[in-house]
C-alpha positions as CSV (number, residue, x, y, z in Angstrom):
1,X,-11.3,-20.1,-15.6
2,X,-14.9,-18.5,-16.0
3,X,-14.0,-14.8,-13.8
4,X,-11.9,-13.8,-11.4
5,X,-14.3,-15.2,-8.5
6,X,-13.2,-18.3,-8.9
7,X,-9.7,-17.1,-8.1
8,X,-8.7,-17.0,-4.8
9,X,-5.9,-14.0,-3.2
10,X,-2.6,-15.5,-3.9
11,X,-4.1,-16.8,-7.5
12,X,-4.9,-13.3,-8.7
13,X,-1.5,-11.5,-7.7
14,X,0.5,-14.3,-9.3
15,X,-1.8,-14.0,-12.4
16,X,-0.8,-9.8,-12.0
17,X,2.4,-10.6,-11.3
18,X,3.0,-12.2,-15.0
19,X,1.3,-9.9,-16.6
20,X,3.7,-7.1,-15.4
21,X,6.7,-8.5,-17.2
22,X,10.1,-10.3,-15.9
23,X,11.8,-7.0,-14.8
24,X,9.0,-5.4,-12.7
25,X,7.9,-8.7,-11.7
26,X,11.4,-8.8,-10.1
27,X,11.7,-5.8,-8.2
28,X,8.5,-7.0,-6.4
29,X,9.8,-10.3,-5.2
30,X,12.7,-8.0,-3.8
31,X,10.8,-6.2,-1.5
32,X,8.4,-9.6,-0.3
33,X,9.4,-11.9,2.4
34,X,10.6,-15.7,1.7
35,X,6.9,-16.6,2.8
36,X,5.1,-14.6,0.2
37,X,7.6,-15.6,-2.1
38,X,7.1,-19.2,-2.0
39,X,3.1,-18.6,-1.3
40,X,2.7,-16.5,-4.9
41,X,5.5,-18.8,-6.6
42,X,3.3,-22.0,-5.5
43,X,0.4,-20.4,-6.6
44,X,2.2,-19.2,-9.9
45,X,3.3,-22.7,-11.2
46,X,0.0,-24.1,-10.5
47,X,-2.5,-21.2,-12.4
48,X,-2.0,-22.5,-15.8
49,X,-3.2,-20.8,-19.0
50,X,-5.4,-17.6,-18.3
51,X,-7.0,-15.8,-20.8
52,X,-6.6,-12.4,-21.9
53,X,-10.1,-11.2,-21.1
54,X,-9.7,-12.6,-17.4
55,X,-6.2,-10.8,-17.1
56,X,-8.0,-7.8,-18.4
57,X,-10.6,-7.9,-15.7
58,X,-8.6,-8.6,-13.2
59,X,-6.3,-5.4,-13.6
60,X,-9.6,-3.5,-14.3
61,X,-10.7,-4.8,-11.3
62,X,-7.7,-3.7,-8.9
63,X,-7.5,-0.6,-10.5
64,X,-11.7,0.4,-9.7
65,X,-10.7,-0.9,-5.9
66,X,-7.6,0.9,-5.8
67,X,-9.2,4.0,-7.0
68,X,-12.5,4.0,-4.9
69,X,-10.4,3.8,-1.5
70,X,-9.7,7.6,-1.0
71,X,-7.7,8.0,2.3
72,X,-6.7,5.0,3.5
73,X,-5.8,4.6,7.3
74,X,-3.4,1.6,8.1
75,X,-4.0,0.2,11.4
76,X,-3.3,-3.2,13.7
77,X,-7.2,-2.7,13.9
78,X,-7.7,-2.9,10.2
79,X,-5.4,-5.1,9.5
80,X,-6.9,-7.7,12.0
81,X,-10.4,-7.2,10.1
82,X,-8.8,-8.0,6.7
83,X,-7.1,-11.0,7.6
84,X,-10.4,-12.4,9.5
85,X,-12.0,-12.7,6.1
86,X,-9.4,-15.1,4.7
87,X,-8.3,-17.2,7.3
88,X,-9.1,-19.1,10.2
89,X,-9.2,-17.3,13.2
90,X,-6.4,-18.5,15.2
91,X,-3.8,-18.1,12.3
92,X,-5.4,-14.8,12.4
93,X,-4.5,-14.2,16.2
94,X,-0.8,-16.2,15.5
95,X,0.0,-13.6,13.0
96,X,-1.3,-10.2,14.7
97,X,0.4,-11.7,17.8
98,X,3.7,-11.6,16.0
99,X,3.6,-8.3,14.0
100,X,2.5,-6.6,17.1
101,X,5.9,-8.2,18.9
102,X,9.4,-6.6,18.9
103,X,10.7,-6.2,15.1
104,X,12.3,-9.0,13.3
105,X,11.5,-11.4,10.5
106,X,12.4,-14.5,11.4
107,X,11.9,-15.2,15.7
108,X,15.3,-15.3,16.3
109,X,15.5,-11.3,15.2
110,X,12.3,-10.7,17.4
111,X,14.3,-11.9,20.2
112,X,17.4,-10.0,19.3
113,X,15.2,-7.3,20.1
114,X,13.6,-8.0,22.8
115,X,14.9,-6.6,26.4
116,X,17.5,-8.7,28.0
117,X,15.9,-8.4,31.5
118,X,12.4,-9.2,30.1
119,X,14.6,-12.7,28.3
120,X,16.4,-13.3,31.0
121,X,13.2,-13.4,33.2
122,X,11.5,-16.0,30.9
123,X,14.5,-17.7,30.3
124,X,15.3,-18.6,34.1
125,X,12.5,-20.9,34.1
126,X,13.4,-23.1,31.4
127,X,15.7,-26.1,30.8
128,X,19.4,-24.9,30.5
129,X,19.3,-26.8,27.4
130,X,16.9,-24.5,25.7
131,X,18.3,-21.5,27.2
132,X,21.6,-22.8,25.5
133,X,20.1,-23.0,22.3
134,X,18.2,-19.8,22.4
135,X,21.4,-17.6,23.5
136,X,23.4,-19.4,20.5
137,X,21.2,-18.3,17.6
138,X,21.0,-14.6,19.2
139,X,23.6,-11.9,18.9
140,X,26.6,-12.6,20.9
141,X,26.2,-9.2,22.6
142,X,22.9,-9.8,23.6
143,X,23.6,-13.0,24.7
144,X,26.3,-12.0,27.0
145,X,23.5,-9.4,28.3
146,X,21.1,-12.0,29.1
147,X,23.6,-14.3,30.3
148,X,24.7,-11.6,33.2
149,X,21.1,-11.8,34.4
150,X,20.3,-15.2,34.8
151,X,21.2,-16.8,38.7
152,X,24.7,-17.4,38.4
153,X,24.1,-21.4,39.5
154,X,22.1,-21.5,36.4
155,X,23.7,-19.5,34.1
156,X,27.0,-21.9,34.7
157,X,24.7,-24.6,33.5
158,X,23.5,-22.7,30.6
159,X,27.3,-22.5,29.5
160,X,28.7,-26.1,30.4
161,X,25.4,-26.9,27.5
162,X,26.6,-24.4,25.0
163,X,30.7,-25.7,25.5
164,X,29.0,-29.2,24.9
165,X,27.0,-28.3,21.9
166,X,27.2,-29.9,18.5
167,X,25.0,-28.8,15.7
168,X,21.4,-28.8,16.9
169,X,18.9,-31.1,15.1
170,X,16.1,-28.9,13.2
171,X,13.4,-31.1,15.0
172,X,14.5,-29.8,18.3
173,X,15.3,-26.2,16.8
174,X,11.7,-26.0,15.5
175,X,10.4,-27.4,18.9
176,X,11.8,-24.5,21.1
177,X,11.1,-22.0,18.1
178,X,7.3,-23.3,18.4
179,X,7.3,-23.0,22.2
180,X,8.8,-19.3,22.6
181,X,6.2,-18.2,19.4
182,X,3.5,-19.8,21.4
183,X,4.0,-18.9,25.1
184,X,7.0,-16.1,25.3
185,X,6.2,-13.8,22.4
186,X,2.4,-13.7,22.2
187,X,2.5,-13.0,26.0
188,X,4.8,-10.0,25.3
189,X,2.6,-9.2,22.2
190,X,-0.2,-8.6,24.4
191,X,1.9,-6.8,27.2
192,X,3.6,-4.4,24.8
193,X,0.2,-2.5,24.0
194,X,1.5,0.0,26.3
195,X,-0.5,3.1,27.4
196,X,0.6,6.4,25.5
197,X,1.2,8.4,28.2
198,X,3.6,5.8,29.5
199,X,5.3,5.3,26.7
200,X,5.6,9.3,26.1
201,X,6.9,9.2,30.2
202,X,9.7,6.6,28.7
203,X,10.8,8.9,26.2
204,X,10.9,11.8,28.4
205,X,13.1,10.1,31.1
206,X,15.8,10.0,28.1
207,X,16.0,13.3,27.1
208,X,18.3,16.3,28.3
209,X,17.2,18.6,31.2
210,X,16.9,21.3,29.2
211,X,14.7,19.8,26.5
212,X,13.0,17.8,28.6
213,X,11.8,21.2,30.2
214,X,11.2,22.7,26.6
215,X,9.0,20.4,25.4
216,X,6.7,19.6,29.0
217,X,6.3,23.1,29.4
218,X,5.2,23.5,25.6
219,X,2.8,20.5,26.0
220,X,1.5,22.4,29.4
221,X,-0.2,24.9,27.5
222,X,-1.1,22.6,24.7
223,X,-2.6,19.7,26.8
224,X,-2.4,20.6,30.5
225,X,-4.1,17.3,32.1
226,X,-1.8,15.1,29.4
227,X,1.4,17.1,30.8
228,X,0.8,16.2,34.5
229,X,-0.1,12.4,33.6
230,X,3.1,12.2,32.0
231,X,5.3,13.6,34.3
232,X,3.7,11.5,36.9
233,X,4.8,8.5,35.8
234,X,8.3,10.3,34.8
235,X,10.8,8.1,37.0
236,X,13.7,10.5,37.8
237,X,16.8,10.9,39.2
238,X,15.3,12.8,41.7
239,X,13.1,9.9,42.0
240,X,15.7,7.5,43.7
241,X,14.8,9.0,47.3
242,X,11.8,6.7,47.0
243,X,13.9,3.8,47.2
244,X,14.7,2.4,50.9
245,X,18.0,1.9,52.6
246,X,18.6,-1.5,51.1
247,X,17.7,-1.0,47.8
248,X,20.0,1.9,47.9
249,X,22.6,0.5,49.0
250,X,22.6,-2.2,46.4
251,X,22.2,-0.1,43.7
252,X,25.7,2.0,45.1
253,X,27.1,-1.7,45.2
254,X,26.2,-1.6,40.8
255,X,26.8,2.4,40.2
256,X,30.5,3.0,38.7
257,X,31.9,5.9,41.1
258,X,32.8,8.2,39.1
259,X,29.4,8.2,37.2
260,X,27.7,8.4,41.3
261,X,30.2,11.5,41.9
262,X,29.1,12.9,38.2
263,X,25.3,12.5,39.2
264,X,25.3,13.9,42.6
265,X,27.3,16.9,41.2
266,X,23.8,18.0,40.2
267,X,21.8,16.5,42.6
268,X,19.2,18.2,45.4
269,X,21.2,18.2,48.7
270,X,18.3,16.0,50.4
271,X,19.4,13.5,47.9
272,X,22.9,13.5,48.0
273,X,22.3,13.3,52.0
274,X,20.3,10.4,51.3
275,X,23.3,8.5,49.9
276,X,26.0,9.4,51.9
277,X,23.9,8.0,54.7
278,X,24.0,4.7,53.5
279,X,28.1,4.7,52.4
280,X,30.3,4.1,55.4
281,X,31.7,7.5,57.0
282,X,35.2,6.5,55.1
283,X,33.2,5.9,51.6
284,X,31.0,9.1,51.7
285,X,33.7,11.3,52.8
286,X,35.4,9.9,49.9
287,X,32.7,10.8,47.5
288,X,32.6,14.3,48.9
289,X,36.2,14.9,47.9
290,X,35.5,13.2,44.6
291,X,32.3,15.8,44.0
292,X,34.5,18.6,45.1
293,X,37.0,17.7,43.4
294,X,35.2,18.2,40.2
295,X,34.8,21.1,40.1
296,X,32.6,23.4,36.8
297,X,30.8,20.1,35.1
298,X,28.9,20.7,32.0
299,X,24.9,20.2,32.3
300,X,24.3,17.7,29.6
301,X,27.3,15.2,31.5
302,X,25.6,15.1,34.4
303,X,21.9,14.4,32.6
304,X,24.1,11.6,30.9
305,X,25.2,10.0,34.4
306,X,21.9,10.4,36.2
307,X,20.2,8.8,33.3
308,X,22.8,6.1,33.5
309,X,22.0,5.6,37.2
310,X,18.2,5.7,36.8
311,X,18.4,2.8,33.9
312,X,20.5,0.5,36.1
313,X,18.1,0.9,39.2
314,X,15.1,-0.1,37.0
315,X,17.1,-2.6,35.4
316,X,17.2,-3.9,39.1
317,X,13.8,-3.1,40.1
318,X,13.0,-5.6,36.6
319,X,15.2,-8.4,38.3
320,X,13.4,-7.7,41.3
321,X,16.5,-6.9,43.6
322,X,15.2,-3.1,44.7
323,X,11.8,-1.8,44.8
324,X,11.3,1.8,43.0
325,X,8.8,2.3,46.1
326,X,6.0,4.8,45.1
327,X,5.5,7.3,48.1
328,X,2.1,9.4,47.3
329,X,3.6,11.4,50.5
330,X,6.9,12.1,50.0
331,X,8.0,15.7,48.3
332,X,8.9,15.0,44.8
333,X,11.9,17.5,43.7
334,X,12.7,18.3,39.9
């Protein structure tokens, strides 16, 4: 070996890696993924005999780089560039489509992590046989989430394949692994680059009345225009008067009654109005005497039910069974 041009990326950290020694070598590999692993032990076994000068160079060599960076800014952006100089442009895509994805080494945790509604949504159009496989190598919990979602014709298919099914043959394993890398999660790669104002909206909708407050009114006088955007696309309890007589009335079918009686407790009268209307005399007089009944309720429970409620209707608005209608006209009430 005449310099270290002639080595390529994996040759030159494997010829580092030696250098350092056994024990620091090893706490290294700890923190590296199986990939990388077997990428710099392959490239390890095969360097052969390097001289001293050349090891020399090449630790002068990282050190100069590592020293001339200054501040270094980590990005998907950066990242994208780096890996466009070394390899082929569609690996390059394949891999910034899967670090930009849910979290999870190996696609099985990606899909652990994934929402079930968004799963459940792909997953209804498959084969029950691959549904069956997927929902056995994902947590059992999630599973059972997913499971609930899927059309219950289908879903009895999906689990008449999973009573039948013997240990599934790594050909067809790596088949539906390959299809849900190539079609499910680079699609929700791509979706997931969310705008920041929604995804500051999201985190709003889950915090406590009185922080919520706190921290909009703080950001108000920090960044007025930002403030507004965001609680414009805040979906709130308040919110559910944009949804129509149907869609309410499935969503009382879903809501646990004593969380509904919690909610309302601390609700705007037009709202509460709103539901009683679509209960049957009987069941809203019912849910009177259950508010009454109540009595002193601590602020933070009722935040807890409403934000219960308002995650199962867009749950349902996901599956498509209500619409969260958006009326420019209507009031909005906070």
């Amino acid at each position: 070996m005449s310099g270290t041009r002639t080595l390529t990326g994996p040759q030159k950290a494997a010829a580092i890696m030696l250098a350092m020694g056994e024990e620091h070598a090893a706490s290294l590999f700890a923190k590296m993924h199986e990939d990388e692993i077997r990428d710099l032990s392959q490239a390890m076994a095969q360097l052969g005999a390097v001289p001293a000068g050349l090891i020399e160079e090449l630790c002068r060599d990282f050190a100069e780089q590592l020293g001339q960076a200054g501040n270094l800014v980590g990005s998907y952006e950066s990242t994208e560039r780096l890996l466009m100089k070394t390899l082929p442009r569609d690996r390059v895509a394949q891999i910034m489509e899967e670090i930009r994805g849910p979290a999870g080494r190996t696609m099985w945790d990606k899909l652990g992590n994934v929402n079930e509604a968004v799963l459940a949504n792909y997953l209804k159009n498959e084969y029950p046989q691959t549904v069956a496989v997927v929902l056995s190598k994902v947590r059992s919990d999630h599973a059972a989430r997913v499971l609930s979602l899927l059309p219950e014709g289908f879903a009895m298919e999906v689990v008449m394949r999973m009573l039948r099914m013997e240990n599934v043959q790594k050909e067809a394993l790596e088949g539906v692994e390959k299809t849900l890398k190539a079609e499910f999660m680079s699609n929700l790669a791509r979706s997931q680059r969310r705008d920041a104002h929604e995804l500051m909206a999201d985190i709003f909708n889950n915090l406590d009345r009185q922080s919520e407050a706190r921290i909009l009114s703080a950001l108000e006088e920090r960044n007025r225009d930002a403030a507004e955007r965001i609680r414009a696309l805040m979906f709130t309890f308040e919110d559910l008067q944009r949804v129509d007589g149907a869609g309410l009335q499935a969503l009382l079918r879903s809501v646990e009654k004593d969380k509904l009686a919690l909610a309302l407790k601390g609700a705007s009268e037009p709202l509460r109005e709103m539901f009683f209307k679509n209960l049957t005399e009987r069941a809203a007089k019912l849910l009177r005497d259950d508010i009454a009944a109540l009595g002193p309720v601590r602020l933070r429970d009722v935040d807890e039910a409403q934000a219960t409620i308002v995650a199962l209707a867009k749950d349902m608005a996901a599956q498509g069974t209500i619409s969260l209608q958006d009326d420019g006209d209507e009031e909005m009430v906070s």
